[in-house]
N, C-alpha and C positions, 0 to 999 in steps of 0.2 A: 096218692097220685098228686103232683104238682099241677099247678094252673096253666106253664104249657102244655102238659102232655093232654089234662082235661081240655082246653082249646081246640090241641093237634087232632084229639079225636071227633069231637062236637063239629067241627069243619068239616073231618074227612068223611061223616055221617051224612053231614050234609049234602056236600058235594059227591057223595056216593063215589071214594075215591077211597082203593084198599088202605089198611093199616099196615104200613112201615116199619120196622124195627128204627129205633135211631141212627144207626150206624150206617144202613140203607142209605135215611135221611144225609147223613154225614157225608158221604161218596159222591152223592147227587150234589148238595153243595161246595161239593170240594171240584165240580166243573165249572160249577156258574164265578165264583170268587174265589179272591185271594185267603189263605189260611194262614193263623199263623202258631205254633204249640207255646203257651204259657203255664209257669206254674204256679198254683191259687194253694197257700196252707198244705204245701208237698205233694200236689196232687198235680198229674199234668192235667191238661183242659187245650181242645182246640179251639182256638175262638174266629169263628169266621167273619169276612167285612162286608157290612152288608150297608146299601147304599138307599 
């Protein structure tokens, strides 16, 4: 487990706010900001702007 997802969850534990899939996550921020798809070593990646 990566240091955000460990994060994402210690948070949402906290705050007693259900656990998300990423892609969830991904939809929800793809209202709030702009997105934009890059590719990182052949791999696409969306990278959101966050302010």
């Amino acid at each position: 487990m990566g240091d955000l997802e460990k994060s994402y969850r210690e948070i949402a534990a906290q705050e007693e706010w259900p656990l998300l899939r990423w892609a969830a996550i991904g939809c929800e921020l793809a209202k709030l900001t702009p997105r934009k798809t890059v590719k990182l070593n052949r791999k696409k990646h969306v990278a959101y702007r966050l302010r």
